[in-house]
C-alpha positions as CSV (number, residue, x, y, z in Angstrom):
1,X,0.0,0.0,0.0
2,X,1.2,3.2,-0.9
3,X,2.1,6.3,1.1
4,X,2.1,6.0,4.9
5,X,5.3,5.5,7.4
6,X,7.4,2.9,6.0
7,X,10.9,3.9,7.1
8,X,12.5,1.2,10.0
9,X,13.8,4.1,11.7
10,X,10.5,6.2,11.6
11,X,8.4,6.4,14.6
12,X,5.6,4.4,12.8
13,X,2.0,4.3,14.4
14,X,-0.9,1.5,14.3
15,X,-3.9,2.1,14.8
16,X,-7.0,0.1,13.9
17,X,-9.9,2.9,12.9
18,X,-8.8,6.6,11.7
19,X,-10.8,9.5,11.3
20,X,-10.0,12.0,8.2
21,X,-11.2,15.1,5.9
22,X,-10.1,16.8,3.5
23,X,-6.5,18.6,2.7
24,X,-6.7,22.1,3.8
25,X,-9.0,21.5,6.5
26,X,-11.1,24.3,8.0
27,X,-13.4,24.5,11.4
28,X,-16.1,22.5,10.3
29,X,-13.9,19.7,8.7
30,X,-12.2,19.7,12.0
31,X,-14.9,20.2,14.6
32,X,-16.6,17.3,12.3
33,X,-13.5,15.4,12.8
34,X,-13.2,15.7,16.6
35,X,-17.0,15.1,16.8
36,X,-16.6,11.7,14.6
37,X,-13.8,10.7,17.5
38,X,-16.5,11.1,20.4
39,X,-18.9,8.6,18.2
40,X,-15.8,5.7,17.9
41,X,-14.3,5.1,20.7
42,X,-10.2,4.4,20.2
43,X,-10.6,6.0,16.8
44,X,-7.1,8.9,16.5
45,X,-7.9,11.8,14.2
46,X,-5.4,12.0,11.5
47,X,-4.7,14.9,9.2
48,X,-3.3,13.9,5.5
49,X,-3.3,17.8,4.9
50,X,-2.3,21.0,6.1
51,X,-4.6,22.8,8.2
52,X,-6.5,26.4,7.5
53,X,-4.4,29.0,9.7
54,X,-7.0,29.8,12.0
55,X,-7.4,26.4,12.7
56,X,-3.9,26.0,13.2
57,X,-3.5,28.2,15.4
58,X,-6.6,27.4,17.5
59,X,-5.1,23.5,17.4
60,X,-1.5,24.9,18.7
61,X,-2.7,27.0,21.8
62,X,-5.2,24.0,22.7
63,X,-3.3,21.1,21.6
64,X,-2.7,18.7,24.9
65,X,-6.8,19.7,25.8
66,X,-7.6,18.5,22.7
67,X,-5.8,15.1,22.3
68,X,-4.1,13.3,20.0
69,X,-3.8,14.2,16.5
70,X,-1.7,12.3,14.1
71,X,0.3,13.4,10.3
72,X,-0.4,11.0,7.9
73,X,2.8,10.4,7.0
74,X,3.3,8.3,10.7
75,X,0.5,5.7,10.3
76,X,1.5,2.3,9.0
77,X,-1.6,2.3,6.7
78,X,-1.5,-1.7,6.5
79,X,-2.9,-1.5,10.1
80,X,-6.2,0.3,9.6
81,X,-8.8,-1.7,9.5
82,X,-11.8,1.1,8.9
83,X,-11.3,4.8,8.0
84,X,-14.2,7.2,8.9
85,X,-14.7,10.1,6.4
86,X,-15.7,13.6,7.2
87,X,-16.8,16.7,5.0
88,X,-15.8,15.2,1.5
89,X,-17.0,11.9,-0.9
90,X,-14.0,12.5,-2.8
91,X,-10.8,10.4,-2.3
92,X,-8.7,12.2,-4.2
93,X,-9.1,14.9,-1.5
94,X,-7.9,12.9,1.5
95,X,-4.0,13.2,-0.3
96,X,-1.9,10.0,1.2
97,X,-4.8,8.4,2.6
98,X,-6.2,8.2,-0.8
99,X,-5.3,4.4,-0.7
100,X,-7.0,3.6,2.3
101,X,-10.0,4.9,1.1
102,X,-9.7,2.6,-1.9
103,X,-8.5,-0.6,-0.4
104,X,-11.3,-3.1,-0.3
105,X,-10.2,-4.6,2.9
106,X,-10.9,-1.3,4.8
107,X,-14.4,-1.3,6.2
108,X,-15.1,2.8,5.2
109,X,-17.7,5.1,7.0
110,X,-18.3,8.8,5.3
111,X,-20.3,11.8,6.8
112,X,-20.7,14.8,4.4
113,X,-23.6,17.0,3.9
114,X,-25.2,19.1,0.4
115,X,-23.6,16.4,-1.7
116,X,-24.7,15.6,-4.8
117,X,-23.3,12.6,-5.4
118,X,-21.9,9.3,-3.4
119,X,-18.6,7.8,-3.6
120,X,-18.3,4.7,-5.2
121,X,-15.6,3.4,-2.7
122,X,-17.6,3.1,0.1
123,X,-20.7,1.4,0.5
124,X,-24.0,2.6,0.5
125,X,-25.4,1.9,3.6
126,X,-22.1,3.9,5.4
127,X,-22.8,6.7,3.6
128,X,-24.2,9.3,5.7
129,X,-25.7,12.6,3.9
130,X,-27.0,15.2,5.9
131,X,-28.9,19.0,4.4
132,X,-27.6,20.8,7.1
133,X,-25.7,24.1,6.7
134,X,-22.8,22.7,8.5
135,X,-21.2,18.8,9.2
136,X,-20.9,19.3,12.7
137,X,-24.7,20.0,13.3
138,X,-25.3,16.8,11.6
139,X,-22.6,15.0,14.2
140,X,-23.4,17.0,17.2
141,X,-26.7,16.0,16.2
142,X,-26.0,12.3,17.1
143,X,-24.3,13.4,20.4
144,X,-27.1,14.7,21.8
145,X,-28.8,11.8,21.0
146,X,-26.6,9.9,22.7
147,X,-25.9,11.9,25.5
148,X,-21.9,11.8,25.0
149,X,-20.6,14.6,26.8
150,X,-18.3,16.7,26.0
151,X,-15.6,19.2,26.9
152,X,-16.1,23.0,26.8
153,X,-13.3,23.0,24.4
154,X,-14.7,20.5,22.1
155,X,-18.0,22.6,22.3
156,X,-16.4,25.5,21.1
157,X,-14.6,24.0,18.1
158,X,-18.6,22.4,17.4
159,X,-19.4,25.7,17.7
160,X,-16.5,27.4,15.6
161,X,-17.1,25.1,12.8
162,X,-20.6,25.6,12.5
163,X,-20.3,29.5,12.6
164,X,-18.0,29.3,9.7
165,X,-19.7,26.6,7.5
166,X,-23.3,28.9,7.6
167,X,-21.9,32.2,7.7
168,X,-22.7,32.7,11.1
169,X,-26.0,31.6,10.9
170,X,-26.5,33.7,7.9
171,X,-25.8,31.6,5.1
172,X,-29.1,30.1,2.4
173,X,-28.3,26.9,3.4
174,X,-28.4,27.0,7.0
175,X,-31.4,25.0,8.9
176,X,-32.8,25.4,12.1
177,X,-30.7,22.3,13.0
178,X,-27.8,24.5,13.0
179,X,-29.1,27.2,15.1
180,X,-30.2,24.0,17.6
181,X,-27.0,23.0,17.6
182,X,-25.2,26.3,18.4
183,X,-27.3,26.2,21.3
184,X,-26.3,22.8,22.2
185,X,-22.6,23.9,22.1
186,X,-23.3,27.1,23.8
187,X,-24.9,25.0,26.8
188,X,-22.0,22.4,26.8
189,X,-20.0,25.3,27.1
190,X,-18.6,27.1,24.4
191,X,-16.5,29.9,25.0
192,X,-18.0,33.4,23.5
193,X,-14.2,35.0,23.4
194,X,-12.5,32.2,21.8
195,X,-15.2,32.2,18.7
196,X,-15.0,35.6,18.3
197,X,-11.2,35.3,18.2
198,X,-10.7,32.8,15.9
199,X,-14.0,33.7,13.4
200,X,-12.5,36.7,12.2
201,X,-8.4,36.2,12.1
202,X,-7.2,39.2,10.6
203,X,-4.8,39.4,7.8
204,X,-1.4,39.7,7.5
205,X,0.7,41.9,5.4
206,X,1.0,39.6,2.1
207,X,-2.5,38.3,2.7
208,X,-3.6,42.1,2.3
209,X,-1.2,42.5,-0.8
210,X,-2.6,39.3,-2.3
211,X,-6.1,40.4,-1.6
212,X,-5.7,43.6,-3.4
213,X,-4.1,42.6,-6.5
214,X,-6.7,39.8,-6.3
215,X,-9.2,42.7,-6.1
216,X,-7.8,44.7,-9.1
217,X,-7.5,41.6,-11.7
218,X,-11.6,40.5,-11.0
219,X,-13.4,40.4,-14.8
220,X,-17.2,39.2,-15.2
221,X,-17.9,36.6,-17.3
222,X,-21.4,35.6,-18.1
223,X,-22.0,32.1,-18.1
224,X,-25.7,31.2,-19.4
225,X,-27.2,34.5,-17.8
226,X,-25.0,33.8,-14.3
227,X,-22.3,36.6,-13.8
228,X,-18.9,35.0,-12.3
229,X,-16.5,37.1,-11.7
230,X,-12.9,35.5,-12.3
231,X,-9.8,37.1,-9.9
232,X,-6.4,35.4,-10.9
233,X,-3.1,36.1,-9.6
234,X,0.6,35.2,-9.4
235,X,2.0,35.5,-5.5
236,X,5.9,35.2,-4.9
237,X,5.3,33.2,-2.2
238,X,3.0,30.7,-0.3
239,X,0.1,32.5,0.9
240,X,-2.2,30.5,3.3
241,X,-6.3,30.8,3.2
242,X,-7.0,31.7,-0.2
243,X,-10.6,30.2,1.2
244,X,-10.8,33.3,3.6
245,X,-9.5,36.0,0.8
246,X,-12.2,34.6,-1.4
247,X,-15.4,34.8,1.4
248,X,-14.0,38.4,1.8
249,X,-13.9,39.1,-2.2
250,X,-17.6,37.4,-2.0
251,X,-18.6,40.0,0.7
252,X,-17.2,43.2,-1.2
253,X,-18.4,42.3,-4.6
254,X,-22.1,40.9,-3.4
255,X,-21.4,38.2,-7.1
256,X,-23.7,35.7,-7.4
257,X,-20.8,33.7,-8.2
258,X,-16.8,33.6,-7.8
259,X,-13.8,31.6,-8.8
260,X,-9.9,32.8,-7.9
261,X,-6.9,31.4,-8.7
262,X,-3.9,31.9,-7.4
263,X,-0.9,30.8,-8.5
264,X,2.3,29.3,-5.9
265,X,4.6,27.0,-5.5
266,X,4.1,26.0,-9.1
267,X,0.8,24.9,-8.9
268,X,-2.6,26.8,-9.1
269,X,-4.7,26.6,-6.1
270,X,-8.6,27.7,-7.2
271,X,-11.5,28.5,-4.9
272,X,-15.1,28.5,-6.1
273,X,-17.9,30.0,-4.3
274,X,-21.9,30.0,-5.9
275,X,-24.8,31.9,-4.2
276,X,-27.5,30.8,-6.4
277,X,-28.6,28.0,-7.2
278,X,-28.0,28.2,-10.7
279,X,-24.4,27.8,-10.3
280,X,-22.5,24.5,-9.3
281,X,-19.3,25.4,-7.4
282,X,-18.3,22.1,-7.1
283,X,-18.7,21.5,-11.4
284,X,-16.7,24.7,-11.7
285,X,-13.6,23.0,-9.5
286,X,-14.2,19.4,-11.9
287,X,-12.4,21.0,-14.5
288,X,-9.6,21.8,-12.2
289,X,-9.5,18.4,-10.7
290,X,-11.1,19.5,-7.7
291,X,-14.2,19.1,-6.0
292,X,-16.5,20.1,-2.7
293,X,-20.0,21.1,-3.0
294,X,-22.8,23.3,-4.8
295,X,-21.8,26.6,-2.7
296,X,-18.5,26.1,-2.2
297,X,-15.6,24.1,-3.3
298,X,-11.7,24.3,-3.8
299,X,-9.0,22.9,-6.5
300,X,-5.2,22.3,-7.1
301,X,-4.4,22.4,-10.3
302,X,-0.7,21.4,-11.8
303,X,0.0,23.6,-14.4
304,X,0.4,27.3,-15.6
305,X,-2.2,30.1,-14.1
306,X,-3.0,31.3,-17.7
307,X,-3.9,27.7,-18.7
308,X,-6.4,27.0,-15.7
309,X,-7.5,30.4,-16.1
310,X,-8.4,29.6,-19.9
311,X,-10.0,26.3,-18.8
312,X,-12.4,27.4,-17.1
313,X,-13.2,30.4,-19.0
314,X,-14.2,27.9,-21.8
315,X,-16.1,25.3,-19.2
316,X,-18.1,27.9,-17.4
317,X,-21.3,26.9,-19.1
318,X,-21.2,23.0,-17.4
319,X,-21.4,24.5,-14.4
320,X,-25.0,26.2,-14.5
321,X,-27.7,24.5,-14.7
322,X,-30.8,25.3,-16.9
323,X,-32.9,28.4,-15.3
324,X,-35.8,27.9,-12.9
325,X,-38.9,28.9,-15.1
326,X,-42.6,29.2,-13.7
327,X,-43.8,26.0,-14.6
328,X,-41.1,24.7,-12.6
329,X,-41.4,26.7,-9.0
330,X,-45.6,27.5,-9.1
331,X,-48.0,25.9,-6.8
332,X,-50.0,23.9,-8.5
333,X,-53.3,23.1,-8.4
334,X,-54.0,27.2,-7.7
335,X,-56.4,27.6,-5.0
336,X,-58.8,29.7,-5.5
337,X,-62.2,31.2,-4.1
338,X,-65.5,32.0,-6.7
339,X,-66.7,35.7,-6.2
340,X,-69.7,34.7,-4.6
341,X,-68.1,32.8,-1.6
342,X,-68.0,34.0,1.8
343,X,-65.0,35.9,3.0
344,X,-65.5,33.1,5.6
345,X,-64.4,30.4,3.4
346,X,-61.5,32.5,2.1
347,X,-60.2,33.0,5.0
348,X,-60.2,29.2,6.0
349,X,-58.8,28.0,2.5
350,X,-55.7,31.0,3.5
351,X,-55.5,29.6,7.1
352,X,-55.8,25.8,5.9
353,X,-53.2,26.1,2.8
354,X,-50.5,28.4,4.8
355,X,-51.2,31.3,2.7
356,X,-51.3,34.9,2.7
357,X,-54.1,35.6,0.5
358,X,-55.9,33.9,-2.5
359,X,-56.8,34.0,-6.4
360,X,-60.4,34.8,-7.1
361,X,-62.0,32.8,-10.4
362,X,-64.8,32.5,-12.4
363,X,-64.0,28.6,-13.9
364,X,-60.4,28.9,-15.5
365,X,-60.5,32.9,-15.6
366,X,-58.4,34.8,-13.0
367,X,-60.4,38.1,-12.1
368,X,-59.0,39.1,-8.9
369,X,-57.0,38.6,-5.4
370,X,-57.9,38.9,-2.3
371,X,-55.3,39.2,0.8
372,X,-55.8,37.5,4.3
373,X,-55.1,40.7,5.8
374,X,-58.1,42.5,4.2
375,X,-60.3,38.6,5.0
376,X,-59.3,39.7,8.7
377,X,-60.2,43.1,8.6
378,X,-63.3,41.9,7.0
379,X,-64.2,39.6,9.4
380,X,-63.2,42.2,12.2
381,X,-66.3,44.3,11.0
382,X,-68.9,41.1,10.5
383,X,-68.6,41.0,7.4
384,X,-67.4,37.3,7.2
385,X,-70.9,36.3,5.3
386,X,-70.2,38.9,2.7
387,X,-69.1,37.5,-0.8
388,X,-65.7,37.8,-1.5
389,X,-66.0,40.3,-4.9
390,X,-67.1,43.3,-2.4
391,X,-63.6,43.5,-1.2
392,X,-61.2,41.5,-3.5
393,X,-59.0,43.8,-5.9
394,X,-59.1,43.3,-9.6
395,X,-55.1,43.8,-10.5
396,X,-53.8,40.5,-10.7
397,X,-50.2,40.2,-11.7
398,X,-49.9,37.2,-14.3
399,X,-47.1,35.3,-16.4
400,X,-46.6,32.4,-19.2
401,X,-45.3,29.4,-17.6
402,X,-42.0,29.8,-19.5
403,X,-41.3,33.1,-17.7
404,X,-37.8,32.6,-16.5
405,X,-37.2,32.7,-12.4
406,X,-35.9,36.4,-12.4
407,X,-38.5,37.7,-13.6
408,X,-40.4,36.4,-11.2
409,X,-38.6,37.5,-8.4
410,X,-37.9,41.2,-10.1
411,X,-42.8,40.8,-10.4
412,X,-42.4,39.8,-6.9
413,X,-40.1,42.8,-5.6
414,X,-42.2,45.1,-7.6
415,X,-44.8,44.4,-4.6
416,X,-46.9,41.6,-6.2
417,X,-48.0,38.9,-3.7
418,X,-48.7,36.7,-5.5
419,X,-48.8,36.2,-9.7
420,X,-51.2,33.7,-11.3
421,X,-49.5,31.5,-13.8
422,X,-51.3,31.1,-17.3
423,X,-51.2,28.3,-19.7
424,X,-52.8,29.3,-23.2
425,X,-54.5,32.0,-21.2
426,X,-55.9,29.4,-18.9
427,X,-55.1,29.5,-14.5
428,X,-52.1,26.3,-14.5
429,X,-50.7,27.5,-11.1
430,X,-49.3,30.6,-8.9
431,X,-46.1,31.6,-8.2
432,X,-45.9,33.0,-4.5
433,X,-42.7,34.9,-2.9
434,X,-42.2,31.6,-0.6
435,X,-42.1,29.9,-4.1
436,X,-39.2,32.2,-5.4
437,X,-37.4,32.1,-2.1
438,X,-37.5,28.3,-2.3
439,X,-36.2,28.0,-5.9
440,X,-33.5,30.9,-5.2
441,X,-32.3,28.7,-2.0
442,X,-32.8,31.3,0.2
443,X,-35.2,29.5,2.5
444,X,-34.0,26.2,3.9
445,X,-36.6,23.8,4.1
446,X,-37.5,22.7,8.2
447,X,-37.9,19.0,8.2
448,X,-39.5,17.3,11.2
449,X,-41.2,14.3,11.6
450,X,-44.8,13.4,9.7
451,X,-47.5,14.6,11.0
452,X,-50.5,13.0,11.8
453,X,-53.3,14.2,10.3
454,X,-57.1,13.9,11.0
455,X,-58.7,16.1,8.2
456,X,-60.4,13.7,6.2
457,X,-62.0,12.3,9.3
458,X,-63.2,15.7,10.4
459,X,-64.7,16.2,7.0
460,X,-66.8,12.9,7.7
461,X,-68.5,15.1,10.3
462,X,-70.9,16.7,8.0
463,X,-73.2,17.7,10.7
464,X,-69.9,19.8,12.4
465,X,-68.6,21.0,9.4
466,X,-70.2,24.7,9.5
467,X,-68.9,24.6,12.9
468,X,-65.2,23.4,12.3
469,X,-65.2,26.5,9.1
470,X,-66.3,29.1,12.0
471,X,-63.8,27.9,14.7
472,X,-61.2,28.2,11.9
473,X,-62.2,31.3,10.2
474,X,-61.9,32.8,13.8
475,X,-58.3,31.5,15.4
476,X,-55.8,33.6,13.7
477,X,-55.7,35.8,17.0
478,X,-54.9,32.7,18.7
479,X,-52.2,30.5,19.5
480,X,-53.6,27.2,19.0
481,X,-57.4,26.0,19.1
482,X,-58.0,22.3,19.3
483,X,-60.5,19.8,19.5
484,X,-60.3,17.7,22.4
485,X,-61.1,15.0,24.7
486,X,-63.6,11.7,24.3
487,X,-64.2,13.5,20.2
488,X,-60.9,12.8,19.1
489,X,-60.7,9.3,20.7
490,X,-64.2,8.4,19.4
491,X,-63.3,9.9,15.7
492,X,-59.9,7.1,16.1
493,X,-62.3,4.4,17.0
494,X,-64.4,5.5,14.0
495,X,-67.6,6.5,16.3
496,X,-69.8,9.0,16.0
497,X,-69.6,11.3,18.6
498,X,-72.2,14.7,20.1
499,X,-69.3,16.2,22.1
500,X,-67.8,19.2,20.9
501,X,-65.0,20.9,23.2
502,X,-62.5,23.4,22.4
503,X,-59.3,24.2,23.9
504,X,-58.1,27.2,23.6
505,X,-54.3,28.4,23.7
506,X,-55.3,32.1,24.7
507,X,-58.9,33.6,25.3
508,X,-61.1,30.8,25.0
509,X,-64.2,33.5,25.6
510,X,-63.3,35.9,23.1
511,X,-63.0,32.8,20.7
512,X,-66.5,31.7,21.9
513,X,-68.0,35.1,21.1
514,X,-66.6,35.0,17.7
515,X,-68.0,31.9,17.2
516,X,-71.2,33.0,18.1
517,X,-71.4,35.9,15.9
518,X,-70.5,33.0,13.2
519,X,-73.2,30.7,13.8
520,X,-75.8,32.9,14.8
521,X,-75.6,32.2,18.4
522,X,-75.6,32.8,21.7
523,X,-72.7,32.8,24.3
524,X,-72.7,31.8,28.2
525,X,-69.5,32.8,29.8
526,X,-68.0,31.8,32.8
527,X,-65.2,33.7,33.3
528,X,-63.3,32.9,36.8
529,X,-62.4,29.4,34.8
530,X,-62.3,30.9,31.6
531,X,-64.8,29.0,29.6
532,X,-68.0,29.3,27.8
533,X,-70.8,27.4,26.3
534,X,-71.7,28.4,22.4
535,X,-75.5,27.6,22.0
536,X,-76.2,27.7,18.3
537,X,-78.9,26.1,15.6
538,X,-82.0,23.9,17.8
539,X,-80.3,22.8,20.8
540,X,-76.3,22.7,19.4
541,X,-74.2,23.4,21.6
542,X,-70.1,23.6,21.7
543,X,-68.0,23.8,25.5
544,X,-65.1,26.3,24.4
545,X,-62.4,26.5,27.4
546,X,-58.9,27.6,27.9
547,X,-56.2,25.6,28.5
548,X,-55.1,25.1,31.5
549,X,-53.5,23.5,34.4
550,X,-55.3,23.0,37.8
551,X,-54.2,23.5,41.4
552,X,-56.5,22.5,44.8
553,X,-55.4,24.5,47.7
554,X,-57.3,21.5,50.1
555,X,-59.2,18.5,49.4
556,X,-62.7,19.2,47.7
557,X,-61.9,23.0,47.0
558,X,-62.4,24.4,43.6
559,X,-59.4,24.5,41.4
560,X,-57.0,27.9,41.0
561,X,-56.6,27.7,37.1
562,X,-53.8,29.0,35.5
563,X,-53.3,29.2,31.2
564,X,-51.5,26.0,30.0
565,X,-50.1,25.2,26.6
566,X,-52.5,22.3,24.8
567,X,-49.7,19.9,26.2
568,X,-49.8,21.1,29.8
569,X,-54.0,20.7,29.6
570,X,-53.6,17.3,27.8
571,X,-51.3,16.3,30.8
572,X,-54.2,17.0,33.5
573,X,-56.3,14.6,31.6
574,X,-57.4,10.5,32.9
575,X,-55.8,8.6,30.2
576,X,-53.8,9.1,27.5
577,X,-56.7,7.9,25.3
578,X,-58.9,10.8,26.5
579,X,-55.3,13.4,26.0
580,X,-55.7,13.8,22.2
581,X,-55.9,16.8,20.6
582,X,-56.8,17.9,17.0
583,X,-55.8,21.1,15.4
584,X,-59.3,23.0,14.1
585,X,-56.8,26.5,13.0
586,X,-56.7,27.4,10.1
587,X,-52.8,26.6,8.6
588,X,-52.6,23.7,10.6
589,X,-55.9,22.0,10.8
590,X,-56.6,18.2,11.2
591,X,-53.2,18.0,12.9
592,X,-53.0,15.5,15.5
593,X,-51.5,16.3,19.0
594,X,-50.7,13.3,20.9
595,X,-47.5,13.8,23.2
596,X,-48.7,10.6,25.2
597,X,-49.2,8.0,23.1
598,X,-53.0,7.7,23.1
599,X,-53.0,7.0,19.6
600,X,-51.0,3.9,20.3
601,X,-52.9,3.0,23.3
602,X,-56.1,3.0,21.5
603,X,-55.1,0.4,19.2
């Protein structure tokens, strides 16, 4: 096996499982690194690379607090048994452990995250693949999960590697995930002084030279409609973190995209950096032999800086991908309201489909637009039995499906809300500002767990469905409103049931007034417990009560109340079969709450 300590007189080291990233390593290949360590036990963190200076430097001050790290070039390869990959899929990019990564006998692991593709040296099912902004998240991630603790130290590099990988929290492709996790580190720990330190290193004198020559030699270059800009130069000597002089070049220039190469040592070393998602960073460092991901990745190229400059001049093309158009980011089917309906129903079809207002139509015909602000105000004033027309407005924005993305987002900016999408002059969809943020990547999708959902059982309940269309028409002052108790068990089992009672996170007697007006009823309040009955129709009746949690001061006193979330009142309950809750609000009705396992229980 090539590469690796070999010498009789070298201080040769075996060890059975290594941990590895990248050459040039930065925070979050390290922190990843360090984090990967904590998850296999005996496992030594070995560097094939050099590391970014800040890192370095961090790794120099904090060295015997941090452990063991090993060079490459002091393994005995033929020992390792399994090598655990961090931050790349690429072998190529690991330098002299590029052989273990390829020896069949070496049982591989690899953790990486925005990557495209999967290597074809490891197997499947040890190939981990994460959509979080940074690689520690995703390993932190499963720390917490396992309760490993940790040092403060070790928190802060988490914590250091995850601020640089998302821009602070700033970046398009950060998650919530990554904001959890900061937290995580900053309760384990992490020390506020040391990130600020070693976040923003500042540069020294042939750094600042390099940067401003860099600065003065940047051309555009448009590659299928995506300006790059291109900054080459020639340094006299080996200048380190031609990463960090490119994020700063990305900061002054505001370019959608960026590639620099700098020329040292007798080899070109090239940076690539996207911020759309119509440009691959990672296809733009291919054609330099190099590699990383879609927003950022990195080369070293053996050859002249005018020939690598000239390549990818002539490849910039491969590396953007055809434009978003409108058939591709629109919502489709459009919801929309007839003139004629109730603001009522508009409102509920806004609350239920998460959005901020709604196309009017008369069969395929867009003739207006109504916002959910204006349904509230309407509402406000009793007019929630008025038909739509009286207050929708007749300017409605509309496109061709082919209409390319940014002109979408310039419609949008323009202060359109929403624009409906037209297929030979017929309504095919509509493109909303969450649509344009989504397909301009700058909204990271939040990914949780599936929700349970019991809307189509609800809508068996025709006799409740005018009821169910009031409560929701009526929550958006409140935080939650939920149906509850023996209902939702008796809706599982598939019975029908006569009891109707609401929870209310907030003023359960302001809701029951609203509903009221709704149904044409009548309201008996109760308000030192904070509930009310809605009378309604012949006889109909529906309990509407906050939720709350219950103290006795003595044995067969009344209860002091106090406001609960939905989980704290679910908590007070019998049995977890009778603790069920079902969302009736608007953007999140039919969803089930059941933070005990009733569900489960019942069957």
């Amino acid at each position: 096996m090539a590469g690796g300590c070999h010498s009789a007189t070298m201080d040769c080291m075996r060890v059975d499982t290594v941990v590895a990233t990248h050459i040039n390593t930065d925070f979050d290949a390290f922190a990843a690194m360090l984090a990967a360590r904590r998850l296999y036990p005996g496992a030594v963190v070995c560097l094939a690379g050099s590391l970014n200076r800040n890192v370095r430097e961090f790794y120099r001050l904090h060295a015997d607090e941090l452990g063991f790290v090993v060079d490459a070039s002091r393994l005995e390869l033929g020992a390792v048994r399994r090598l655990i990959v961090v931050e790349t899929m690429h072998a190529s990019r690991l330098g002299e452990l590029e052989s273990l990564a390829l020896d069949p006998s070496v049982d591989k692991v690899v953790f990486d995250h925005h990557a495209a593709e999967r290597p074809d040296w490891a197997p499947p099912e040890n190939v981990i693949v994460s959509e979080d902004g940074a690689l520690t998240t995703t390993l932190v991630g499963v720390l917490a999960e396992r309760e490993l603790q940790v040092s403060a130290l070790e928190a802060t590099v988490f914590a250091l590697g995850i601020h640089e990988d998302t821009g602070s929290l700033t970046h398009a492709t950060t998650t919530q995930r990554d904001a959890e996790a900061l937290g995580w580190c900053l309760r384990h720990g992490a020390e506020q002084e040391l990130l600020a330190r070693f976040l923003h290193t500042p540069l020294g004198e042939a750094e600042r030279e390099l940067l401003s020559t860099l600065l003065d030699s940047l051309e555009a270059h448009d590659a299928s409609g995506v300006e790059v800009l291109l900054a080459s130069a020639a340094a006299p000597e080996y200048v380190e973190g031609i990463s960090n002089l490119a994020h700063k070049l990305v900061d002054v220039t505001d370019c959608a995209g960026l590639a620099v190469l700098v020329e040292m040592d007798g080899r070109v070393f090239a940076v690539t950096r996207s911020r759309v998602p119509e440009l691959d960073a990672s296809t733009l460092a291919a054609v330099l032999g190099g590699g990383g991901h879609a927003q950022a990745a990195s080369a070293i190229y053996r050859g002249p800086l005018e020939e690598a400059r000239r390549l990818l001049v002539q490849r910039l093309g491969e590396a953007v991908r055809e434009p978003a158009r409108a058939r591709d980011v629109m919502s489709k089917p459009a919801r929309t309201v007839g003139p004629e309906e109730a603001v009522s129903h508009a409102m509920v079809a806004c609350q239920r489909f998460g959005q901020s207002g709604i196309l009017v139509a008369e069969g395929d015909e867009v003739i207006g637009a109504v916002g959910r602000e204006d349904l509230d105000k309407a509402i406000s004033h009793g007019l929630s039995h008025a038909p739509v027309k009286g207050i929708m407005s007749s300017r409605v924005a509309t496109c061709d499906d082919e209409t390319p993305l940014s002109e979408l987002h310039r419609l949008l900016a323009g202060g359109d809300d929403r624009i409906a999408v037209l297929r030979d002059g017929k309504l095919a969809g509509v493109v909303t500002r969450s649509d344009v943020w989504g397909a301009l990547g700058e909204r990271a999708e939040t990914t949780g767990g599936p929700a349970v959902s019991l809307a189509d059982e609800l809508a068996k309940l025709e006799r409740l469905a005018s009821v169910f269309e009031a409560v929701a028409a009526v929550s958006e002052a409140h935080e939650g409103v939920y149906l509850v108790g023996g209902t939702v068990r008796d809706i599982l089992l598939g019975e029908r049931s006569f009891d109707v009672d609401i929870a209310v996170e907030g003023d359960a007697i302001a809701l029951a007034q609203a509903l009221a007006d709704g149904l044409g009823g009548r309201v008996r309040a109760h308000e030192k417990f904070g509930t009310a009955v809605v009378v309604y129709g012949e006889g109909e009746r529906v309990d509407v009560v906050t939720a709350r949690t219950e103290f006795y001061d003595a044995p067969a006193a009344l209860p002091a109340v106090e406001h609960a979330s939905i989980r704290e009142d679910l908590f007070r309950r019998d049995f977890t079969i009778n603790a069920m809750a079902v969302s009736l609000k608007g953007d999140d009705y039919g969803r089930l709450v059941d933070p005990f396992g009733g569900r489960a229980d019942l069957e």
